[in-house]
N, C-alpha and C positions, 0 to 999 in steps of 0.2 A: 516550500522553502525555495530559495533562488538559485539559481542554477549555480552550482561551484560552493554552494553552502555547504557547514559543516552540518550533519543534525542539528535543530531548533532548539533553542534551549528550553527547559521550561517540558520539556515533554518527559513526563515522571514513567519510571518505567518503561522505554524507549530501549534499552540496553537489553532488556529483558522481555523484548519480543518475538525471541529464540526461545523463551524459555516454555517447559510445558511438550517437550518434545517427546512422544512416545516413543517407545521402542518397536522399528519395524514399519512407522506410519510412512517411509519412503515410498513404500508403495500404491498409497490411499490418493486417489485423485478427487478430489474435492471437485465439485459444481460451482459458478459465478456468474452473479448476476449484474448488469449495468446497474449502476445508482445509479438516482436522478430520473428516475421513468424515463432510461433510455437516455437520455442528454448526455453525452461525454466533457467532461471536462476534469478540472481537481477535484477528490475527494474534499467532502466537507462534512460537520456531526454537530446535530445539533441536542441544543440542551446541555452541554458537558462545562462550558464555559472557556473551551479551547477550540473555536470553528475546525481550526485544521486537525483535530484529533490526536491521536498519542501514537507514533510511529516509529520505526529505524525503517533508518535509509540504507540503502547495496546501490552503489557505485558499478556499473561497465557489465550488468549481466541482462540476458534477457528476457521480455516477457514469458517465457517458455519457464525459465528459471527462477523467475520472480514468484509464478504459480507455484514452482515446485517447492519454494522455500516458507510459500504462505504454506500448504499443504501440509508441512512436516509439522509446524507448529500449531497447538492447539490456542496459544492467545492470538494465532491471528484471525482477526474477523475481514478483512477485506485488503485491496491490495491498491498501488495508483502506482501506472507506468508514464515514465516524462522522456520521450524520446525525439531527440533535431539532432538531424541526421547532419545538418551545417557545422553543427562544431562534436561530432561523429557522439554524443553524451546519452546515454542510457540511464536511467534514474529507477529504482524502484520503493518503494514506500510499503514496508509492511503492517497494517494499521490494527491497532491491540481493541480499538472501539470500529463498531460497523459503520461507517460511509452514513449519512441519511441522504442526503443529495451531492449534487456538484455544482460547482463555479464554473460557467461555461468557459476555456480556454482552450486556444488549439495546440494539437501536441499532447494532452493527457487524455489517460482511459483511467476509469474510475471502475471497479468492480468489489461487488459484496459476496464476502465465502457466504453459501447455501447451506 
């Protein structure tokens, strides 16, 4: 999505990628791995008929927080942090389908919960 975007339209169940939250999983730290064998850039999935996958976005938090918020929720399978530091914007993407690769661009980290 472009930077200052609203959420994507078109992403079904994007609202509800909070949802599935355990009780207590606050403390569960989940493992991630680089999609993309390694290559950093946007998250991308294929086969689904939406490259960019099914996600909500959080606005001004950080990767630290980004983790912590894939972590608590059980629909999230991976995460994709969009951070320029020029116009001070933190992005994070919490994605309800697993990453299969990325779009090389600079400025994203693309990672798949384990």
């Amino acid at each position: 999505a472009p930077a200052g975007a609203a959420p994507a339209a078109g992403q079904a169940g994007a609202a509800q990628a909070g949802a599935g939250q355990a009780a207590g999983s606050a403390s569960r730290r989940s493992s991630y791995y680089v999609a993309g064998f390694g290559q950093q850039g946007a998250c991308r999935v294929r086969g689904r008929g939406q490259p960019t996958g099914d996600y909500a976005e959080r606005w001004g938090v950080s990767e630290e927080e980004c983790r912590r918020l894939c972590d608590e929720s059980a629909a999230c399978r991976g995460l994709e942090m969009k951070t320029d530091r020029r116009v001070a914007m933190q992005r994070c993407e919490l994605h309800r389908w697993a990453p299969t690769h990325t779009l090389p661009m600079p400025g994203f980290l693309c990672f798949v919960k384990a």
